[in-house]
VOGU-3710 file (C-alpha; in Angstrom, 3 decimals, decimal comma):
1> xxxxxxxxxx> 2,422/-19,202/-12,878  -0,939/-20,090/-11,408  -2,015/-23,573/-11,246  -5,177/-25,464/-9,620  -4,561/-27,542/-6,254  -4,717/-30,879/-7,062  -6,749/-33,518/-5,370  -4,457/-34,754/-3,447  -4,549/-30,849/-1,605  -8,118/-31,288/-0,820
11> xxxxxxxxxx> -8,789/-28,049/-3,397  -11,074/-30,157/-6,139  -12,262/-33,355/-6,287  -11,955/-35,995/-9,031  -9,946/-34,799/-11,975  -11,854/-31,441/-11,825  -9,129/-28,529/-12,152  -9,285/-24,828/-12,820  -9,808/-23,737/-16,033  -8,202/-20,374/-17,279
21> xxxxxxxxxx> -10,323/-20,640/-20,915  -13,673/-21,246/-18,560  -12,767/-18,255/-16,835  -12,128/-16,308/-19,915  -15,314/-17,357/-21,420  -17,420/-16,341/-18,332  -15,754/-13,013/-18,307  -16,991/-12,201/-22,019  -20,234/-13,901/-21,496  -21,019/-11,421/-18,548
31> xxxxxxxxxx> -22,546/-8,794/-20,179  -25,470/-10,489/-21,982  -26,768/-11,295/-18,371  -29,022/-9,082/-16,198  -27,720/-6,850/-13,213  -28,853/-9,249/-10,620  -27,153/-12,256/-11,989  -24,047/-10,341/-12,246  -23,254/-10,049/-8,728  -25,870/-13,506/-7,714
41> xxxxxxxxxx> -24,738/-16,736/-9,161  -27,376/-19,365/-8,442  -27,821/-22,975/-9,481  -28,574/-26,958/-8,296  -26,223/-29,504/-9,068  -27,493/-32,862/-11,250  -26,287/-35,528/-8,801  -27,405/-39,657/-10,046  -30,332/-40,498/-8,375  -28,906/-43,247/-6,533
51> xxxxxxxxxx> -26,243/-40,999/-4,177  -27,153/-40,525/-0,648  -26,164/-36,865/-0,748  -28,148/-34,618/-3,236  -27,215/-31,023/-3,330  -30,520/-29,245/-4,641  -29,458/-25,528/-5,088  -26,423/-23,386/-4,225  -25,902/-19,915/-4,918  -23,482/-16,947/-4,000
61> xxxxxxxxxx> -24,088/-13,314/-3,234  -22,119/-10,300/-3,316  -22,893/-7,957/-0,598  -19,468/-5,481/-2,034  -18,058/-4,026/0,894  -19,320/-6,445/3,940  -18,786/-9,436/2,203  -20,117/-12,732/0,081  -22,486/-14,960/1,282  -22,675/-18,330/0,352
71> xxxxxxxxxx> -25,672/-20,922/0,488  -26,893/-24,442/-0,795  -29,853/-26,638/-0,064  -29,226/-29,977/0,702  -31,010/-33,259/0,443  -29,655/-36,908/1,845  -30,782/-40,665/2,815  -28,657/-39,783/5,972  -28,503/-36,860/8,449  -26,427/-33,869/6,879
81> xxxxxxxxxx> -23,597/-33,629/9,256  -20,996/-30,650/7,521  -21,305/-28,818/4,743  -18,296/-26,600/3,911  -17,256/-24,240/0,841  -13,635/-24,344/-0,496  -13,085/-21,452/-2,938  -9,682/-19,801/-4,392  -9,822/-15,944/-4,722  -8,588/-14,718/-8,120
91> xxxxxxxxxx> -5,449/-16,392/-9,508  -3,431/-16,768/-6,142  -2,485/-20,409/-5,714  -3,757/-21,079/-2,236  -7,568/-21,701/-1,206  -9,989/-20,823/1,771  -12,076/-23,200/3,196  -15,030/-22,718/6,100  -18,074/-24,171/7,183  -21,583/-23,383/6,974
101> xxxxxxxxxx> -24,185/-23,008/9,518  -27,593/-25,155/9,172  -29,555/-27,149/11,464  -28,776/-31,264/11,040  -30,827/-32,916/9,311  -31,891/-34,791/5,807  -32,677/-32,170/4,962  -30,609/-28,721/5,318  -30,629/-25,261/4,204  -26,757/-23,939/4,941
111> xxxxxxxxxx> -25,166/-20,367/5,057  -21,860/-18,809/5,523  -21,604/-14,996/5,400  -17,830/-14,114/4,371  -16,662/-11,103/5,523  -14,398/-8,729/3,633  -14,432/-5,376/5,177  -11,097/-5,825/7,205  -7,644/-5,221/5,422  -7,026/-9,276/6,305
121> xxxxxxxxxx> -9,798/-10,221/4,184  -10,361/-7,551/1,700  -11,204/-9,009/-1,836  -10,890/-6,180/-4,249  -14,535/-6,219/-6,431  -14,508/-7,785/-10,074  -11,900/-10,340/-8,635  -13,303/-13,919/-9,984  -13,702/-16,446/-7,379  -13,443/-20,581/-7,866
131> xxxxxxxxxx> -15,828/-22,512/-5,417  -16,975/-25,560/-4,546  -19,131/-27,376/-1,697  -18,025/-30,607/0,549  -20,597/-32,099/2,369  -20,826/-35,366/4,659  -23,397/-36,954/6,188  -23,623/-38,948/9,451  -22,773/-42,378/7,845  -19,829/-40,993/6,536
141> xxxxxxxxxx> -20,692/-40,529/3,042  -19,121/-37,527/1,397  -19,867/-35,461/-1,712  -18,006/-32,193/-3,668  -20,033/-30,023/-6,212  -18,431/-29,242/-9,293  -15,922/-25,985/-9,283  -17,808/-22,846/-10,156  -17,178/-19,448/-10,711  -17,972/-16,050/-9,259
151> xxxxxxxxxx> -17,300/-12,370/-9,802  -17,498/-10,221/-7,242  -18,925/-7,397/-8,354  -19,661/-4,017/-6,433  -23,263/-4,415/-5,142  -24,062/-0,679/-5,205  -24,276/-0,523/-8,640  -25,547/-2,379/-11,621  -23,153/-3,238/-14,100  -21,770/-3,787/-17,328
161> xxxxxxxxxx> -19,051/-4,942/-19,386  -17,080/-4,227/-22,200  -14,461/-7,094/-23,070  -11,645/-8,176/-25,709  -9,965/-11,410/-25,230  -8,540/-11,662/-21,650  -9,682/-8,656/-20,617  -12,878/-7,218/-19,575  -13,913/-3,726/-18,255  -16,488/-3,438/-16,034
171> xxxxxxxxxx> -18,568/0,104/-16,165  -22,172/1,408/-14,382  -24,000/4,289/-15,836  -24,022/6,000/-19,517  -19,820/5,538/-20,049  -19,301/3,124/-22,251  -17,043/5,185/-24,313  -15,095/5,517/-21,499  -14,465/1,928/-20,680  -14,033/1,134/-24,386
181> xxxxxxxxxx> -10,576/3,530/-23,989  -9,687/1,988/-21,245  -9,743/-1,558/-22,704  -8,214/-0,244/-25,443  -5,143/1,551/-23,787  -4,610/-1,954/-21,893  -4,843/-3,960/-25,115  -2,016/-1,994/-26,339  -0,162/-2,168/-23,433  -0,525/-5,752/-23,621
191> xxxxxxxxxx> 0,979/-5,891/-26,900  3,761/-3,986/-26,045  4,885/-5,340/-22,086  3,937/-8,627/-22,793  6,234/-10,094/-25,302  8,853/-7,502/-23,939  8,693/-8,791/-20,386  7,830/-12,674/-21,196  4,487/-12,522/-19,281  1,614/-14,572/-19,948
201> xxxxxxxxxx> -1,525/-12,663/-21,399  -3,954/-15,298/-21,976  -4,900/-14,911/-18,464  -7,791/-12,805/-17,656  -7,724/-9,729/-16,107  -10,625/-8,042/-14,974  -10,730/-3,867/-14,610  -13,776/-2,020/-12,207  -13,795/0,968/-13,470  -15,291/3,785/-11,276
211> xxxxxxxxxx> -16,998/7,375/-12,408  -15,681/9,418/-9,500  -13,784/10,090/-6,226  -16,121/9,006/-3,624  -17,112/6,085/-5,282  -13,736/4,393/-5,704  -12,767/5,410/-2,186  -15,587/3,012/-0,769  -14,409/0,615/-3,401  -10,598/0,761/-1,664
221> xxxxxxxxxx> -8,994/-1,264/0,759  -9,394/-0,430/4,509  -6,809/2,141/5,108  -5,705/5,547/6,702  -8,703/8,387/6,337  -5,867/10,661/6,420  -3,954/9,586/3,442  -7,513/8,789/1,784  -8,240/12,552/2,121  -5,233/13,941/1,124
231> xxxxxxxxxx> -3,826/11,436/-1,768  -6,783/10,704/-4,801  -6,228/6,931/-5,644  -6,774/6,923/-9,517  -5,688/3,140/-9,654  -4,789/-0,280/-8,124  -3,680/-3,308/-9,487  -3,952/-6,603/-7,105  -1,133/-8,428/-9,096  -1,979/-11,800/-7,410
241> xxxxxxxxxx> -5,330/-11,802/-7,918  -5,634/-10,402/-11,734  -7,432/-7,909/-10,320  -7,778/-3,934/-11,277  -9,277/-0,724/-9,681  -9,369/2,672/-12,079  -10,662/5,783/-11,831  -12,480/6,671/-15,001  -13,229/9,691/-14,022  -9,325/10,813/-14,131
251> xxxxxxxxxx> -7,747/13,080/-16,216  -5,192/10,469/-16,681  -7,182/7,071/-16,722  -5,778/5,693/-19,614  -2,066/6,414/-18,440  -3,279/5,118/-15,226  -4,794/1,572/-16,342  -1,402/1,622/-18,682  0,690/1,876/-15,621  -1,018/-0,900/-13,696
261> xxxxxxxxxx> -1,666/-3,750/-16,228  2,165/-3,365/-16,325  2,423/-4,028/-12,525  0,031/-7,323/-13,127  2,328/-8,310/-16,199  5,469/-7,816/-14,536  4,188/-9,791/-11,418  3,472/-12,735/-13,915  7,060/-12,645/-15,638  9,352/-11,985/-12,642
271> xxxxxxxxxx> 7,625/-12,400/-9,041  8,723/-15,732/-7,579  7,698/-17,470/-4,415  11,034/-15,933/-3,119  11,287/-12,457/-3,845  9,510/-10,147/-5,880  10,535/-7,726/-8,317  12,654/-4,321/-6,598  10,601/-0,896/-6,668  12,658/0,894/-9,221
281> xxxxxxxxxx> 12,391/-2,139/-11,809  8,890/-2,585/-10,759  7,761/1,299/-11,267  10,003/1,569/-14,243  8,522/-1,045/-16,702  5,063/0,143/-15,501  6,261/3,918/-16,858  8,053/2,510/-19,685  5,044/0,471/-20,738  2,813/3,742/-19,989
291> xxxxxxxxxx> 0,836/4,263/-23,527  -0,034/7,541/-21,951  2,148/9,039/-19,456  2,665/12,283/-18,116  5,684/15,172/-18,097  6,169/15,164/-14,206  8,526/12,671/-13,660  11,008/13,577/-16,360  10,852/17,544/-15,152  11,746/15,938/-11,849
301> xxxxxxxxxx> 14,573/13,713/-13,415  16,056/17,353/-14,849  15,835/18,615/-11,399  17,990/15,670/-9,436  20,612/16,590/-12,405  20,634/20,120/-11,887  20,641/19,698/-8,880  22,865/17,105/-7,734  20,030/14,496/-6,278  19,835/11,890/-8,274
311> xxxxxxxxxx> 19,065/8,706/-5,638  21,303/5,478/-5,924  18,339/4,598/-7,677  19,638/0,356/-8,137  19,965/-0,010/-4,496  17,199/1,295/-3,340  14,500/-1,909/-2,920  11,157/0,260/-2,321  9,917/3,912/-2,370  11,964/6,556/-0,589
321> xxxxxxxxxx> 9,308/8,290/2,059  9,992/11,948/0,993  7,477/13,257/-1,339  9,583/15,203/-3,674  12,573/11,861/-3,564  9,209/9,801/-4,583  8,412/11,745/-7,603  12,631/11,762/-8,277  12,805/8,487/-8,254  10,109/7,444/-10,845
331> xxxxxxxxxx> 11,656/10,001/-13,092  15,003/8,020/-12,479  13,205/4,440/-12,639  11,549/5,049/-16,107  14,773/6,506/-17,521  16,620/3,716/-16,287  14,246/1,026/-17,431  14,356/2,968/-20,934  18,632/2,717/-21,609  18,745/-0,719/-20,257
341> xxxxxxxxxx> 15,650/-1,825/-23,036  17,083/0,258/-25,689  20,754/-0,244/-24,789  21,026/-3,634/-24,006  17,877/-4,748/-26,128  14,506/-6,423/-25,292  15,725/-9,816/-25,415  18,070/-8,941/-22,476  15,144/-7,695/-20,412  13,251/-11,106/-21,152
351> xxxxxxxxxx> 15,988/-12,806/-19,810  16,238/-10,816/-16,665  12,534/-10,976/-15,880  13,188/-15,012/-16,213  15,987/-15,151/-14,464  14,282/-13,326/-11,846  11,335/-15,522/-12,301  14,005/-18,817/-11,563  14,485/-17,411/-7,573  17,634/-15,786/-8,756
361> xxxxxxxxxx> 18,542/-12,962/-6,404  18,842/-9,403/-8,450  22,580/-8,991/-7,862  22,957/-12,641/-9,615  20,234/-11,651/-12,025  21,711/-8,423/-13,516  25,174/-10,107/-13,629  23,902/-13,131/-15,803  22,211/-11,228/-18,036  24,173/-7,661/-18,470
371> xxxxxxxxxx> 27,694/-9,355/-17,540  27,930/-6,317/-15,276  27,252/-5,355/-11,846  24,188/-3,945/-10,572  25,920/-0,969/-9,414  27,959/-0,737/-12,785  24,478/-0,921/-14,781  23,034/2,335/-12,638  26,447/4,194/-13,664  26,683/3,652/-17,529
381> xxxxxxxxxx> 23,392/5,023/-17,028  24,727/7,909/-14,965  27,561/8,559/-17,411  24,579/8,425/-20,208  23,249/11,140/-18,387  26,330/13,275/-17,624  25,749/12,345/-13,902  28,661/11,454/-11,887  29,238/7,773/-10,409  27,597/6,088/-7,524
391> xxxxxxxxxx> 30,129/5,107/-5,296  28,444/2,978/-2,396  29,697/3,749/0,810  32,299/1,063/2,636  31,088/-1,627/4,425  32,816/-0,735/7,639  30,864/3,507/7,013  27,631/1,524/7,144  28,036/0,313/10,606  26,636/2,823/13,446
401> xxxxxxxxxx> 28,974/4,427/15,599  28,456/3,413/19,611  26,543/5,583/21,765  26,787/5,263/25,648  23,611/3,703/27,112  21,922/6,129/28,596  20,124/5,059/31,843  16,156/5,248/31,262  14,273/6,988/34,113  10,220/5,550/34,537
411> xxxxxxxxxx> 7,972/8,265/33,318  6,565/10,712/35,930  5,713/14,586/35,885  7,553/15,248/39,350  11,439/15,568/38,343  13,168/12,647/39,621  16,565/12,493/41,206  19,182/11,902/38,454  16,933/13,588/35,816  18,047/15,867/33,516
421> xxxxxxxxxx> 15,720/18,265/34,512  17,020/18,041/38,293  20,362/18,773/37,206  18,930/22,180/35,674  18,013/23,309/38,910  20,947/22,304/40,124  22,415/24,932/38,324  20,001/27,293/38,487  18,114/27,101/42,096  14,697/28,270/42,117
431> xxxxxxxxxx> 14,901/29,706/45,700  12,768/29,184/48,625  12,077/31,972/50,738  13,139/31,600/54,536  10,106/33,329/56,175  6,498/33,819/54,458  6,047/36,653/57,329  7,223/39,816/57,409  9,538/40,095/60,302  8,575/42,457/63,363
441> xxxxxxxxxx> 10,252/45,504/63,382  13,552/45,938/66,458  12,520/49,014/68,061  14,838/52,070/68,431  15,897/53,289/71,522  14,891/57,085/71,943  17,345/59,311/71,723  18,148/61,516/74,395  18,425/64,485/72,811  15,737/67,002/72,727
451> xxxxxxxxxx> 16,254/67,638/68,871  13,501/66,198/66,775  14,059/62,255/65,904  14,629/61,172/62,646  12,252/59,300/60,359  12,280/55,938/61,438  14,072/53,619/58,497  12,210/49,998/58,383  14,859/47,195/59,349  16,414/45,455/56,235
461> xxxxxxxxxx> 15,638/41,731/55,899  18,917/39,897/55,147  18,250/37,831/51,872  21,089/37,243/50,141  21,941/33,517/51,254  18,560/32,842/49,277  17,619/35,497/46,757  18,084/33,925/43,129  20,230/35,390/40,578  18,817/36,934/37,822
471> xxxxxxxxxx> 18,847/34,271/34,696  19,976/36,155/31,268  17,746/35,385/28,215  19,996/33,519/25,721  21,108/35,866/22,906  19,950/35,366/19,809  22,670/32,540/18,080  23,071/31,100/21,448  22,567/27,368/22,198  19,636/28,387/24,686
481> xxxxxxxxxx> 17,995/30,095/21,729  18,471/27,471/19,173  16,605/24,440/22,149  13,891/26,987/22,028  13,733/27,142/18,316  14,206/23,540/17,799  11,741/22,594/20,639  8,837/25,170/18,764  9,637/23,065/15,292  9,145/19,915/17,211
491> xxxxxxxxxx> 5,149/20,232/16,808  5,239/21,722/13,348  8,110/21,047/10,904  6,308/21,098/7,629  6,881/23,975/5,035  4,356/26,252/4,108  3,544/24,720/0,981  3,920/21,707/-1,019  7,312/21,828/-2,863  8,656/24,379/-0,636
501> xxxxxxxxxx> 12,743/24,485/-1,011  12,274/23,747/-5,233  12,245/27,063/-6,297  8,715/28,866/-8,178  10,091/27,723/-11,722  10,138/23,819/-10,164  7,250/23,826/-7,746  4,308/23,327/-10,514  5,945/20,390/-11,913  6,248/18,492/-8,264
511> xxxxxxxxxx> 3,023/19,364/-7,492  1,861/17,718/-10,659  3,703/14,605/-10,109  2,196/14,758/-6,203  -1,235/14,211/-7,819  -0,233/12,401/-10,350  1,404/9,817/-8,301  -1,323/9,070/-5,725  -2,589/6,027/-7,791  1,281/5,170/-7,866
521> xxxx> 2,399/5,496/-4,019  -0,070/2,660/-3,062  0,044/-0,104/-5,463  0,749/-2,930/-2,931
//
């Protein structure tokens, strides 16, 4: 799928083009050089001694997080008026091109720092880069350095590498055994997805593997800290860019580097510039393709069927957001994926991937290929399953019902007129005393009697017109008791543990796929 810019896009000059093999070779070459020159590729360029530009030395840096920093030295008959760097990250099929900074002259020493510490411009480490330098000069003469290429290795650490064929496994510290069954795990995944799927693997792909937690965290994308701290990424696979993260340290790692050289395979065989592949197909060849994969998902399959909640799985184009649906509907995507391979045959699933490759829309797809429906293909799988059909709902059910327009007050803490809150006290006045003073006593004629006069009785203050009635507390059941309840939920509507609602027999299992499907939930 990936092919060099030609010249006439400005990406190389001459008849210069990218060279898969040169990257291959550079990948298993890596290891017999030192630490430094693994993350510092430096060299000048032989130019005839008759050109008026002369490009003495060049050289690239990783700085893994902030960024890469580019530089050449510069030599000309003529003042050096540009020098810019034109470099394609990975295998995607597009370039990026900037300038660097130097003070004119004959002779120049440039520099471009590029960052990559922003979710825009992240460049996952071990990705291989492509580069090349333009420079003119004020006469208009203009010269372009022959392509070279770059890994972008983590600069924290010094590394090593542990390659066969395509792919190569880069390690730091005493774990070499490690990243030899990681390699291997791919390698058989390779064997297996690749002819199944169609997908090229001649192309390189390049695995950082990582020894714990905190280390591949730095190593991430910029993201949420709250999802960092409460999911454990134990993989990531940059399909575009040929490009793998794995945590080594995992219980799992093998499973885990199984599951996303899948996702890099399947991008190859299927993605077009159109569309890409749908979740469940996506997530279900990476578990069927899983050399080592785990119980979770098919405990949670067992569950939907006893329970009744199995997803419409085929019409679902990403990840439900409910953790316990998630971990459902990988069990439901890898069983799927399973009885359309072994039920329709490998072949069949070739053809799809192609067909899907072609721009062919997935409705089209599955009809060309199975001679069913997509919706038809979920239920033989149902009925394979002892599940009942999926019957979509009608076209006319999907559309909402009308709601009156309610009229929008502007935002203020004083009640406005019109507010629902006004018309509350409507109904209920708070009331307003008439007088904030006590009122003066008439006084009582004497009586003319000579008995003795009766204790005095203090005059009653007439009230009633303002006096509030006393408000009943709602009874429990009552709609004033279920606003309370429902406004006291508002802040906190989460159970009291994960998997809350499965039952104890259940729970371990979902909390296993939880953790097991952290790597999973944030491939893209």
């Amino acid at each position: 799928m990936w092919h060099g810019l030609n010249s006439a896009g400005g990406w190389l000059s001459g008849s210069s083009a990218w060279s898969w093999t040169r990257a291959w070779t550079l990948a298993a070459a890596v290891t017999a050089l030192s630490a430094a020159i693994a993350f510092h590729v430096t060299g000048g360029v032989a130019t005839a001694a008759d050109e008026a530009i002369r490009v003495l030395d060049t050289s690239v840096v990783s700085e893994f997080p902030d960024g890469m920093r580019f530089a050449a030295r510069i030599e000309g008959d003529h003042e050096i008026t540009e020098v810019a760097v034109r470099f394609r990250i990975g295998q995607q099929t597009r370039g990026a091109y900037d300038y660097l900074d130097f003070e004119q002259g004959a002779l120049v020493d440039s520099e471009l720092f590029w960052r990559t510490d922003t979710s825009g411009r992240y460049i996952p480490p071990g990705t291989i880069i492509s580069y090349n330098f333009e420079i003119k000069d004020a006469e208009g003469n203009e010269f372009a350095t022959e392509p070279a290429d770059f890994i972008y290795f983590d600069a924290r650490f010094e590394w090593e590498e542990v390659s066969d064929g395509p792919i190569a496994v880069a390690y730091h510290g005493p774990v070499k055994k490690r990243a030899e069954i990681i390699l291997d795990a791919i390698l058989q995944t390779l064997d297996h997805m690749g002819p199944l799927l169609g997908a090229d693997t001649t192309i390189p792909i390049r695995v950082t593997m990582y020894n714990n937690v905190k280390e591949m965290l730095e190593a991430l994308p910029p993201g949420s800290t709250t999802i960092r701290r409460e999911l454990i990424t134990e993989g990531q696979a940059f399909t575009n860019l040929g490009t793998l993260l794995v945590l080594g340290g995992g219980t799992g790692a093998t499973g885990t580097a199984s599951h996303e050289v899948t996702h890099i395979l399947t991008h190859r065989a299927g993605d077009s510039v159109l569309r890409g592949v749908p979740s469940w197909l996506d997530e279900g060849l990476s578990e069927y393709g899983n050399v080592d994969p785990g119980f979770s998902y098919d405990v949670a399959l067992e569950f939907a069927l006893a329970t009744g909640r199995l997803l419409p799985i085929t019409s679902m184009p990403i990840l439900p957001g409910d953790p316990e649906d998630v971990i459902i509907f990988y069990g439901q995507a890898s069983s799927i994926v399973r009885f359309m391979v072994t039920g329709y045959g490998p072949d069949a699933m070739r053809e799809l991937m192609a067909t899907l490759k072609s721009g062919t829309n997935m409705d089209d797809a599955i009809l060309q290929t199975y001679g069913v429906t997509r919706v038809e293909l979920e239920n033989q799988w149902r009925d394979t399953m002892g599940a009942a059909d999926y019957v979509p709902p009608e076209r006319d059910k999907l559309r909402p019902t009308p709601v009156p327009r309610r009229v929008i007050q502007p935002f203020s803490l004083t009640p406005q007129a019109g507010s629902e809150t006004v018309a509350t006290l409507e109904v209920t006045p708070t009331p307003i005393p008439t007088a904030t003073v006590e009122p003066t006593p008439t006084p009582i004629p004497a009586p003319t009697s000579t008995a003795a006069p009766p204790t005095a009785t203090p005059p009653q203050v007439v009230t009633k017109a303002v006096e509030p009635e006393p408000t009943a507390a709602p009874a429990p059941g009552s709609a004033g008791a279920e606003q309370d309840t429902a406004a006291q939920g508002a802040s906190c509507n989460l159970p009291a543990h994960p998997g809350a609602g499965l039952g104890d027999l259940t729970m371990p299992a979902f909390l296993l796929g939880l953790v097991g499907l952290g790597f999973r939930r944030r491939r893209r």
